[in-house]
C-alpha positions as CSV (number, residue, x, y, z in Angstrom):
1,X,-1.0,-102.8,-78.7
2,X,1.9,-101.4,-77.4
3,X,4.0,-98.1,-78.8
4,X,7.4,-96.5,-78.3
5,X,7.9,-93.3,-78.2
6,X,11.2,-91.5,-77.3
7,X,11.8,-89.4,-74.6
8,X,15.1,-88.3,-75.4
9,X,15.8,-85.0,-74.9
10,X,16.1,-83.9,-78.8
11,X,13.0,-85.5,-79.4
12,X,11.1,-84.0,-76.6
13,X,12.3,-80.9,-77.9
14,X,10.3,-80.9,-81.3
15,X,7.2,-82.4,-79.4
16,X,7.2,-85.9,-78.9
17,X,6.2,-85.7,-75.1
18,X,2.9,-83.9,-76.9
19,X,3.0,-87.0,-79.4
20,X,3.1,-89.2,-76.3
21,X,-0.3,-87.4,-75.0
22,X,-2.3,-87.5,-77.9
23,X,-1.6,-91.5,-78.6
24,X,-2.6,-92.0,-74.6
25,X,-5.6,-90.4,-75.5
26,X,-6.5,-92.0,-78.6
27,X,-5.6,-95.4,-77.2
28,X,-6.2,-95.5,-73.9
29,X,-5.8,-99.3,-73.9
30,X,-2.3,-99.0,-75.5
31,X,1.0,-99.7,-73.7
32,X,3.2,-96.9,-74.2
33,X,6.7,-97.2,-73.7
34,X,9.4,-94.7,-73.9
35,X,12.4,-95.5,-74.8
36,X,15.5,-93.5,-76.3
37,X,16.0,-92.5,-79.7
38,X,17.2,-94.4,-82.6
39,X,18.9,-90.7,-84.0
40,X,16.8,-90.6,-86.5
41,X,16.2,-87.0,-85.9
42,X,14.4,-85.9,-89.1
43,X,11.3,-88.4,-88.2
44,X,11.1,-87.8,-84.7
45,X,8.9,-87.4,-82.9
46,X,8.8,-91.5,-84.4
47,X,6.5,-93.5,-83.5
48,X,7.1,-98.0,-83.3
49,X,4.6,-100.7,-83.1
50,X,5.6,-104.6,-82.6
51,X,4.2,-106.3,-85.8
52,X,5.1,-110.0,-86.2
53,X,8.2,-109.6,-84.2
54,X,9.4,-106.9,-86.4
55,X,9.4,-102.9,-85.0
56,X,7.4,-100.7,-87.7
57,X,8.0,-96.9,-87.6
58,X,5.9,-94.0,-88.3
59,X,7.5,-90.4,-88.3
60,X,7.4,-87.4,-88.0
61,X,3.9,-88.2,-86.1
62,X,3.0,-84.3,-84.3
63,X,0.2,-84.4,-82.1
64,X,-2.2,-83.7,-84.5
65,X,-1.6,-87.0,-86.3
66,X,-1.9,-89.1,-84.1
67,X,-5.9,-90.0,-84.5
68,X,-5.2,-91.2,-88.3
69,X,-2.1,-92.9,-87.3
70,X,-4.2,-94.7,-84.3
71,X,-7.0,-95.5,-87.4
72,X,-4.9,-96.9,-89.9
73,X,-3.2,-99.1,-87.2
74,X,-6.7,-100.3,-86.6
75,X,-7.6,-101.1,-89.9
76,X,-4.4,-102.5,-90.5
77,X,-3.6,-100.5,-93.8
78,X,-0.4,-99.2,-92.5
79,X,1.6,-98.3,-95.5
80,X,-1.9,-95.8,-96.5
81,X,-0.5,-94.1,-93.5
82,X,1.1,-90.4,-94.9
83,X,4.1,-91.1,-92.2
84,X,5.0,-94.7,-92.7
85,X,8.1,-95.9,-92.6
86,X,8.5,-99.4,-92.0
87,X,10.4,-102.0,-90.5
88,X,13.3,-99.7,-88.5
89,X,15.5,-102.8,-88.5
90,X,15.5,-102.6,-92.4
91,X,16.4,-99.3,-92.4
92,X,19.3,-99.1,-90.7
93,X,20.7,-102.3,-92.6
94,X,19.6,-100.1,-95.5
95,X,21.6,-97.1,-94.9
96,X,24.9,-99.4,-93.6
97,X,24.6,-99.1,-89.8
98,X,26.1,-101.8,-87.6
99,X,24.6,-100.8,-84.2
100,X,27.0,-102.2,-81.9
101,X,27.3,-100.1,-78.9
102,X,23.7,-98.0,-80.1
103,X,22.4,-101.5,-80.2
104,X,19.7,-101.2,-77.1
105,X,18.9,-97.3,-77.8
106,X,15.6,-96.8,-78.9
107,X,14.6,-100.2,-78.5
108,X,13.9,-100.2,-74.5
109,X,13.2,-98.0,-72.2
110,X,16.3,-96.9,-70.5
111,X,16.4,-97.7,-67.1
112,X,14.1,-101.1,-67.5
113,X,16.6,-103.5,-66.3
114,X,15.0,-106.7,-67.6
115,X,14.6,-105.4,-70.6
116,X,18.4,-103.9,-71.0
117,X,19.1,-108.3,-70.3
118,X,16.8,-109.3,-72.5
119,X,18.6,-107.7,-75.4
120,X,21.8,-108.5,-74.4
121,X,22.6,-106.3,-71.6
122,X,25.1,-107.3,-68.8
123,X,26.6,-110.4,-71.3
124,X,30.3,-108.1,-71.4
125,X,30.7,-107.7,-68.0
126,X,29.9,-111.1,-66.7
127,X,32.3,-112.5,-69.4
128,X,34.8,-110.1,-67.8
129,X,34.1,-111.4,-64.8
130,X,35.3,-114.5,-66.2
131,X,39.0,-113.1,-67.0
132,X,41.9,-112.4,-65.1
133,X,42.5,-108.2,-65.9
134,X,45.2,-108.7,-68.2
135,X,43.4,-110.8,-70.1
136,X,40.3,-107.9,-70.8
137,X,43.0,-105.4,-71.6
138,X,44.2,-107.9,-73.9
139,X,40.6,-108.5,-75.5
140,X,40.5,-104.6,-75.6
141,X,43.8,-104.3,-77.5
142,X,43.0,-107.3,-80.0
143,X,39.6,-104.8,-80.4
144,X,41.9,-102.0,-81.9
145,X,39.1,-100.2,-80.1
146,X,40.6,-96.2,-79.7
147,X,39.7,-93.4,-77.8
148,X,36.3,-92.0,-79.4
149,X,36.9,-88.7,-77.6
150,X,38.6,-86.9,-80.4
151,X,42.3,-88.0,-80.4
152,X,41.9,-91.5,-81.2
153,X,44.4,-93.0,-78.6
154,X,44.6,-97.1,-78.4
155,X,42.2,-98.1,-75.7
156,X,43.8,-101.0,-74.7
157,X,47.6,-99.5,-74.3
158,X,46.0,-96.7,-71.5
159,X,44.5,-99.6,-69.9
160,X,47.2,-101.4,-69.6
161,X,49.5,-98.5,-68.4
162,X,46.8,-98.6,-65.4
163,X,46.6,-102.2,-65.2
164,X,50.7,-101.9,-64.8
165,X,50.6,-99.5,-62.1
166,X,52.0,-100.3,-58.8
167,X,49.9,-97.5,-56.7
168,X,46.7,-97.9,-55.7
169,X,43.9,-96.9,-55.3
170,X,43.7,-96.5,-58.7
171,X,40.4,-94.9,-60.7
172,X,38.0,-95.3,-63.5
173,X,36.5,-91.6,-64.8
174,X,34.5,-91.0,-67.4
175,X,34.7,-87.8,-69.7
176,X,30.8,-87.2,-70.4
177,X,31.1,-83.1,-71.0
178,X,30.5,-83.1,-74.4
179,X,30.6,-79.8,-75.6
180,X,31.8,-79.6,-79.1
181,X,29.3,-78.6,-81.5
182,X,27.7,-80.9,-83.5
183,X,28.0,-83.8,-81.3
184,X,25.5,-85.5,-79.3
185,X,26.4,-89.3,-78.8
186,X,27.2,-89.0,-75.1
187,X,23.9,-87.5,-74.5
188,X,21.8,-90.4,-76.4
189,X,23.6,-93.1,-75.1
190,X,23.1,-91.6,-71.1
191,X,19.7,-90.8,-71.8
192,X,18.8,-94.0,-73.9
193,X,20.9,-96.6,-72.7
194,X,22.9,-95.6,-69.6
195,X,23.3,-99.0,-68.1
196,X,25.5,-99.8,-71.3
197,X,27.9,-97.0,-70.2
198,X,27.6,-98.4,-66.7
199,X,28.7,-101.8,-67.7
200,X,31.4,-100.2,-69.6
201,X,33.2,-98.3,-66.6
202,X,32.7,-101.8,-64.6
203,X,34.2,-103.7,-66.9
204,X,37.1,-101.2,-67.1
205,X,37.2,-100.9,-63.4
206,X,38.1,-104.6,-63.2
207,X,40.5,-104.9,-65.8
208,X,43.0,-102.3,-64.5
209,X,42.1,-103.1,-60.4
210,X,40.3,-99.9,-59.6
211,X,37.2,-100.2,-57.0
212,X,35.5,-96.4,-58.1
213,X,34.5,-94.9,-60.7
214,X,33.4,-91.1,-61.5
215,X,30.9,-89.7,-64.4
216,X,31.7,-86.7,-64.9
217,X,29.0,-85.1,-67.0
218,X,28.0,-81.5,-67.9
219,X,25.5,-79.4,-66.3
220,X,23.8,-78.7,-69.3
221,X,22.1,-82.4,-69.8
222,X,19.7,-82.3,-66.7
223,X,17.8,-85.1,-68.7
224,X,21.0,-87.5,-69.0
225,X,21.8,-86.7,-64.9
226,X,18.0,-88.0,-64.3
227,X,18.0,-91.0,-65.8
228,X,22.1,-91.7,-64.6
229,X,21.0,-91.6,-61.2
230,X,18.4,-93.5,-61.7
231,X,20.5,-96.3,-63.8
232,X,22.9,-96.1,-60.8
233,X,20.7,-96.8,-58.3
234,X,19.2,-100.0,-60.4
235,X,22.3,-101.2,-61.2
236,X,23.0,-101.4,-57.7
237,X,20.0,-103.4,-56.9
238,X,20.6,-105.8,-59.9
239,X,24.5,-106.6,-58.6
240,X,25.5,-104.8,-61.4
241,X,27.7,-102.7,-59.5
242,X,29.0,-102.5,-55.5
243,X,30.6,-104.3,-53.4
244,X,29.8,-108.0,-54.6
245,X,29.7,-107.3,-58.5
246,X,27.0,-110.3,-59.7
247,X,28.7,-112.9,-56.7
248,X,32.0,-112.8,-58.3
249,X,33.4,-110.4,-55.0
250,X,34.8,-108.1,-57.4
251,X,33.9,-104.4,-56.2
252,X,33.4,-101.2,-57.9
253,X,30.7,-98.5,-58.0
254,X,30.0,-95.1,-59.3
255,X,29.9,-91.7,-58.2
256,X,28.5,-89.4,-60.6
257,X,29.4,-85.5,-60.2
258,X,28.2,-82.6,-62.1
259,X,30.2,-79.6,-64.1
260,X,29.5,-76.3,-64.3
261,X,29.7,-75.4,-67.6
262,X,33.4,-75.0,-68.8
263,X,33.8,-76.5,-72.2
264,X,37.4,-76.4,-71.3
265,X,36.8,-79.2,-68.6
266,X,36.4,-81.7,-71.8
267,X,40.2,-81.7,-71.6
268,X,40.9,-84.6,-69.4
269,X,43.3,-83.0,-67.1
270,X,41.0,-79.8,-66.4
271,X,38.1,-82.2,-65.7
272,X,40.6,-83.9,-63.3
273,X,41.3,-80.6,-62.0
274,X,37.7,-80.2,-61.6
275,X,36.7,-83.4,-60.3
276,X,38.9,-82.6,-57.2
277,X,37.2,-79.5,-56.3
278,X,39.8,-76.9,-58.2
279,X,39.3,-74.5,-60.8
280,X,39.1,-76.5,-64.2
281,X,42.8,-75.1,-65.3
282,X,44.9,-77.8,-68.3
283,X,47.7,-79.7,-66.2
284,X,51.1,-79.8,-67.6
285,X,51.9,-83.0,-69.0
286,X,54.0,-85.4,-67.9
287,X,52.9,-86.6,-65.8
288,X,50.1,-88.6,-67.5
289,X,46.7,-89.4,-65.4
290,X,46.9,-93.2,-66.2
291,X,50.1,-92.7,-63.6
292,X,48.8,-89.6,-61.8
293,X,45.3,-88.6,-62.6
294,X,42.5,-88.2,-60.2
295,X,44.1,-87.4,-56.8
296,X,47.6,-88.3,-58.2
297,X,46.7,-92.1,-58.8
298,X,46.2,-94.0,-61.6
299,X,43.9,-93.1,-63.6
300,X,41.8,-94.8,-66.4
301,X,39.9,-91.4,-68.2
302,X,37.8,-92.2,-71.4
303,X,34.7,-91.0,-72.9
304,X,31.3,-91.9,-72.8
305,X,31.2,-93.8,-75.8
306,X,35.0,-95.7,-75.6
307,X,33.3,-96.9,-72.5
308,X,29.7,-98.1,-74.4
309,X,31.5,-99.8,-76.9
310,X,34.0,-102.1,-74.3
311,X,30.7,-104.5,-73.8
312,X,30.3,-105.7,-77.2
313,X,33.7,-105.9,-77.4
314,X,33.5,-108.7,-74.7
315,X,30.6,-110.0,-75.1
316,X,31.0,-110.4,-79.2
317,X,34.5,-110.5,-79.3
318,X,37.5,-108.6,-80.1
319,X,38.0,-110.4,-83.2
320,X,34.0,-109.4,-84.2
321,X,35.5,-106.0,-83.3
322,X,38.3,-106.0,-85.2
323,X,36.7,-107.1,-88.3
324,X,35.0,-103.8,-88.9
325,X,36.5,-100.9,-90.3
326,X,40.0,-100.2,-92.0
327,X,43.5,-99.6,-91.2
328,X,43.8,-98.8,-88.1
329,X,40.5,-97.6,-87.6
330,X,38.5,-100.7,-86.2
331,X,35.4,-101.0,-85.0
332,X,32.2,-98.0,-85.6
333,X,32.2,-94.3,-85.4
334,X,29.1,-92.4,-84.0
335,X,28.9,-90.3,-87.0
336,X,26.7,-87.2,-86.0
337,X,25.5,-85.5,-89.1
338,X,23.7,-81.8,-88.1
339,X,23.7,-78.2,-89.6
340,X,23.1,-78.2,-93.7
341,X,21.4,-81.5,-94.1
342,X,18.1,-82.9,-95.0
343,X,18.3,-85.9,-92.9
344,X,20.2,-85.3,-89.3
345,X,20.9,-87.8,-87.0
346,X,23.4,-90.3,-85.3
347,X,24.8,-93.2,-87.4
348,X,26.7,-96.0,-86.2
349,X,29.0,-97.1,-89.3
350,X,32.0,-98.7,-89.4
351,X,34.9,-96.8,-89.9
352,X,36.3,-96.5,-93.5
353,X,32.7,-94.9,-95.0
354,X,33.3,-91.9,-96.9
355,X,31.7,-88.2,-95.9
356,X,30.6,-87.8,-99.5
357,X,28.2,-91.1,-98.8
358,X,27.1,-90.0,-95.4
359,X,26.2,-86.1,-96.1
360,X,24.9,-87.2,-100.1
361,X,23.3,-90.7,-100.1
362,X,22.5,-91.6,-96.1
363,X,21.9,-87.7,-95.1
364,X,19.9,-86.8,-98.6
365,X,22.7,-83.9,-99.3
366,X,22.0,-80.0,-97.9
367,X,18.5,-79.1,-96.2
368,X,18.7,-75.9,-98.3
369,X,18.7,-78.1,-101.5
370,X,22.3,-76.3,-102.7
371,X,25.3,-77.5,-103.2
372,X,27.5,-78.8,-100.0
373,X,30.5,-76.1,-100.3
374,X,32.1,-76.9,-96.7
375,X,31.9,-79.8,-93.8
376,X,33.2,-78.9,-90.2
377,X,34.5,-83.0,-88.6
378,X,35.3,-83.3,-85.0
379,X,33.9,-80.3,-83.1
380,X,34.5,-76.1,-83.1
381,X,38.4,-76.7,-83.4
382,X,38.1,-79.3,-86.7
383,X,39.3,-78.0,-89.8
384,X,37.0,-77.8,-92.6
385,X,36.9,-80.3,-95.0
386,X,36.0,-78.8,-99.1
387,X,33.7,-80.4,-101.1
388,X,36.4,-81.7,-103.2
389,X,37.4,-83.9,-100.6
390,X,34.9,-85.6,-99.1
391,X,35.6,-89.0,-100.6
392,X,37.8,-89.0,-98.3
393,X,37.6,-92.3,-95.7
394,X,36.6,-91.6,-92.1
395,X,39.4,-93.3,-90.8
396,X,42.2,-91.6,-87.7
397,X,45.0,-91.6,-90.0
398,X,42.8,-90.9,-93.8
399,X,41.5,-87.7,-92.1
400,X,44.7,-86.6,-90.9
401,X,46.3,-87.4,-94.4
402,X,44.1,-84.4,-95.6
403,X,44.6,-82.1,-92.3
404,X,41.7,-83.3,-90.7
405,X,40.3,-84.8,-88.1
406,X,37.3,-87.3,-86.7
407,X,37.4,-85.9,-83.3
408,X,34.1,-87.0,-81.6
409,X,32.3,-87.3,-84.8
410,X,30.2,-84.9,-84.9
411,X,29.8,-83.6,-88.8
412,X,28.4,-80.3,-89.3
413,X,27.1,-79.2,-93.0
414,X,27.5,-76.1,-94.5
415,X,26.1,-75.2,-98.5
416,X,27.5,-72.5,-100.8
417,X,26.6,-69.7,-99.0
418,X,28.5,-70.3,-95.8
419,X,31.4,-67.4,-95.4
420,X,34.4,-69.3,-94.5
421,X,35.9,-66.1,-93.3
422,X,33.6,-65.3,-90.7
423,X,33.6,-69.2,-89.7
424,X,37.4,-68.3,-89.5
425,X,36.9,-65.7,-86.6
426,X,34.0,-67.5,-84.9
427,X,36.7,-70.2,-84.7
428,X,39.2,-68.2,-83.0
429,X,35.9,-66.1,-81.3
430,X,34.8,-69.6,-79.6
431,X,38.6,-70.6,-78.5
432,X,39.0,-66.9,-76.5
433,X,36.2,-67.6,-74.7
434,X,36.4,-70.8,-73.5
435,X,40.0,-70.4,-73.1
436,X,41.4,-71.6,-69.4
437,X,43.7,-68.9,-69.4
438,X,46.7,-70.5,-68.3
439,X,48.9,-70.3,-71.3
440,X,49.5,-66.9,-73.6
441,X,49.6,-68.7,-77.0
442,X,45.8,-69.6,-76.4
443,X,44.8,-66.7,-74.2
444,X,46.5,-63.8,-76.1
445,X,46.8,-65.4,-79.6
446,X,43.0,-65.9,-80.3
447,X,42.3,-62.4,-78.8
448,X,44.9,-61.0,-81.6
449,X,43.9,-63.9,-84.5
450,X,40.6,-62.1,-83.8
451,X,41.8,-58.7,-84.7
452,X,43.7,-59.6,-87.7
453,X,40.7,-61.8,-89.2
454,X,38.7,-58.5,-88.4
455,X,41.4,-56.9,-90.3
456,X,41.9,-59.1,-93.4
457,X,37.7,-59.0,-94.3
458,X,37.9,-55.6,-94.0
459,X,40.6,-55.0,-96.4
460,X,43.2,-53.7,-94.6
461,X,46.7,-54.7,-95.7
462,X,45.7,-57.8,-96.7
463,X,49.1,-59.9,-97.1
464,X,50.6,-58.4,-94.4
465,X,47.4,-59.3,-92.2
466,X,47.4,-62.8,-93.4
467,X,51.0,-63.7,-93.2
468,X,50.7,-62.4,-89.4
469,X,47.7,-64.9,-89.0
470,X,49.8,-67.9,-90.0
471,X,52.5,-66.9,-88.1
472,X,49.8,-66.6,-84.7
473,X,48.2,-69.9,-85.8
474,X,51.7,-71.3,-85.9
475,X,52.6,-70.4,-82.4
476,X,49.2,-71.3,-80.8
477,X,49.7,-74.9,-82.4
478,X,53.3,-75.2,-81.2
479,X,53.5,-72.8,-77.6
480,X,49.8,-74.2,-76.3
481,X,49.8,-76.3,-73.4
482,X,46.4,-78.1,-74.7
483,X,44.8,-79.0,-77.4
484,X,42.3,-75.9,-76.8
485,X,44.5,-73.9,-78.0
486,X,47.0,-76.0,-79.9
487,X,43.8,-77.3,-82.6
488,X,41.7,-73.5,-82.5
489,X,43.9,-72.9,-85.6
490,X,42.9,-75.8,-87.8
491,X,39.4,-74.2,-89.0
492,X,41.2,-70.4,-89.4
493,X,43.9,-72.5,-91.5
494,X,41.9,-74.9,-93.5
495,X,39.3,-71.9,-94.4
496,X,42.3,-69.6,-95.4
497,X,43.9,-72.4,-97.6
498,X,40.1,-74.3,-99.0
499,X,38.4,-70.7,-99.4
500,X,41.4,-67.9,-100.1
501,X,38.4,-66.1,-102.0
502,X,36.4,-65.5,-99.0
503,X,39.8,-63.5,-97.6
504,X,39.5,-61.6,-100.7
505,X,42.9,-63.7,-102.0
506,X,42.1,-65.0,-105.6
507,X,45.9,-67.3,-106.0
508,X,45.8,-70.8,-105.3
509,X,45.5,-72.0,-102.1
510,X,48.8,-72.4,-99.8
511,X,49.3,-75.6,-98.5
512,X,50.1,-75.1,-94.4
């Protein structure tokens, strides 16, 4: 018999190494395999068998429940089983997923190279192998495939700019400090299925002409740097990256370099700044990094999961691609739904599903049991989204149409209790602190937004207070030289116009 257990970090965390024990124990015959996690979150630690070609799950199997679960496996009564689940693969068709670039995670084990083939691995690359550059940034373009990092630039059109340039040598880097709160894609996908990213950067690589490529991760995930270098190293063996990429003579490899903690450095011109050995300060802008990034060269600089998602793109097709989603938001979102909710986890949908669906009917509505009054999307500096509008379509420009954003998609729940005026100054708390420096809008103007928040809950000229907030916010969106500072207002404004009550204001809410 064989079982698969994750070893992703999340699950570790809530005892599925102990899980992984106990079952060694109580089978020692078994083949256990770990693998990544499927994001299920509220069943880990989760526990697979292979049943007549299908993957069964049981979860949330502790230690302790491991004997019965071993027993009833025996007997063959699995559903008798308190923890049953069933077939995974039903499950996700159930609750809407399309697992395109999550496809592999929680399926194999993450640096198992045959298995990563077997299921499909490599297929994007070699069929990029097959294709002059233009025609992958072409393939990339038809995708509509945009940047997952939060601002949702076309893919294909910073490629291309890359692709275009006439200095060389040009780079590929890849964004992997994911800091925002409530998001946690970059992690599973590194830690679950990192030769996916891998493939991703390669493919890129080749497409715009560049020959290296950097990772440039957070210090924070020492799990997700273990298994990297580990995926780099077999990936080199397998021809999967170096100097003669699978026999075609195409060359590119990967250097992967650590962070040191700066959530500003998820801005793509500090981590630049970074990456060359500096202090992570916000670059002005022009000059763009796809014509003077890393070392003043072109520079291709995406996130972790634009880059996963660039092998199905080429191995399926753009037009397979395309097909999902609305507007001009093709493809999936990694929705990450945390905080509030009965059922966290990651969820690979296709873009146009509404929040209402994914916090009510996939994420079985607020852990507490009471009503959902507030939903942060997109990270610390996302504005919060009332319950009144989350029918709203997760969708670039449909977010945006209501002040929003998707940012990175991460989706934090709050419930009627929540204080939107004290999320207001955490807001503006979180953006001093992590705050570069380098421009006074951001520097100064959270410091002060701060003080009149303070100010405001305390009751102290009210009106006045609040008129000088807007007019702070208003100068940090248009006088920052980042989105740092530029976006830190979004939550302080969307609180102050969705919740007036909690600033002690009872008129209608202004419209910023």
């Amino acid at each position: 018999m064989k079982y698969y257990v994750s070893q992703d970090s999340a699950a570790v965390s809530i005892g599925a190494d102990e899980t992984a024990h106990a079952l060694a124990r109580a089978a020692p015959d078994a083949e256990i395999v770990r693998t990544g996690s499927r994001g299920f979150y509220w069943l880990e630690p989760l526990i697979e068998i292979e049943r007549g070609g299908e993957r069964i799950g049981f979860g949330p199997v502790e230690a302790g429940d491991v004997d019965a679960l071993v027993s009833a496996i025996g007997s063959g009564d699995l559903e008798s089983y308190d923890h049953y689940v069933g077939n995974i693969d039903h499950l996700l068709r159930e609750q809407g997923q399309r697992r395109l670039t999550f496809a592999r995670c929680g399926v194999i084990a993450p640096t198992d190279w045959d298995a990563f083939v077997a299921h499909g691995g490599s297929a994007g690359l070699r069929a990029a192998l097959a294709n002059s550059g233009q025609a992958i940034v072409d393939s990339v373009k038809e995708s509509g495939l945009r940047g997952r990092g939060g601002a949702g630039f076309p893919t294909g059109i910073k490629w291309q700019t890359v692709h275009d340039a006439p200095a060389t040598p040009k780079y590929v880097v890849c964004n992997a400090d994911e800091g925002d709160s409530g998001t946690y894609a970059d992690r599973m996908i590194m830690e679950g299925d990192p030769f996916t990213l891998l493939e991703g950067m390669a493919i890129s690589g080749i497409a715009v002409g560049a020959e290296h490529g950097y990772i440039y991760l957070r210090s924070e995930y020492p799990d997700a740097e273990k298994t990297l270098r580990r995926a780099l190293d077999v990936a080199r063996e397998n021809g999967m990256l170096g100097d003669d990429i699978f026999g075609s003579g195409k060359t590119f490899d990967i250097e992967l370099r650590m962070g040191a903690g700066a959530y500003i450095c998820g801005e793509e011109t500090s981590l630049l700044e970074s990456l060359e050995g500096k202090r992570g300060l916000v670059r002005f802008k022009p000059p763009l990094p796809a014509i003077q990034g890393f070392m003043g060269q072109p520079t291709v600089i995406n996130n972790v999961i634009t880059l996963s998602s660039v092998p199905s793109v080429m191995a399926q097709g753009a037009p397979n691609y395309h097909d999902l989603g609305i507007n001009k938001s093709r493809g999936t979102l990694t929705i990450q739904l945390c905080g509030n909710v009965a059922r966290p986890g990651l969820y690979e949908m296709p873009f146009g599903v509404t929040l209402e669906h994914m916090i009510n009917t996939v994420g079985g509505g607020s852990a507490s049991g009471r009503p959902v009054r507030a939903v942060q999307v997109g990270g610390p500096l996302g504005a919060y989204v009332p319950a009144k509008q989350l029918g709203t379509e997760l969708g670039y420009e449909e977010m945006a149409e209501v002040k929003a954003m998707i940012g990175h998609g991460g989706v934090v729940v709050f419930d009627d209790t929540v204080d939107m005026a004290q999320q207001a100054r955490f807001a503006m708390e979180f953006c001093d602190i992590e705050s570069c420096g380098k421009c006074t809008p951001c520097r100064v103007g959270s410091v002060r937004a701060q003080e009149v928040i303070g100010r405001i809950i305390d009751e102290r000229d009210r009106d006045d207070n609040i008129e000088l907030l807007r007019e702070l916010c208003d100068t940090m969106i248009n006088g920052s030289l980042c989105a740092h500072g530029g976006m830190a207002p979004f939550p302080v404004l969307s609180a102050l116009n969705h919740f007036p009550q909690d600033f002690g204001v009872q008129e209608p809410a202004v419209t910023a």
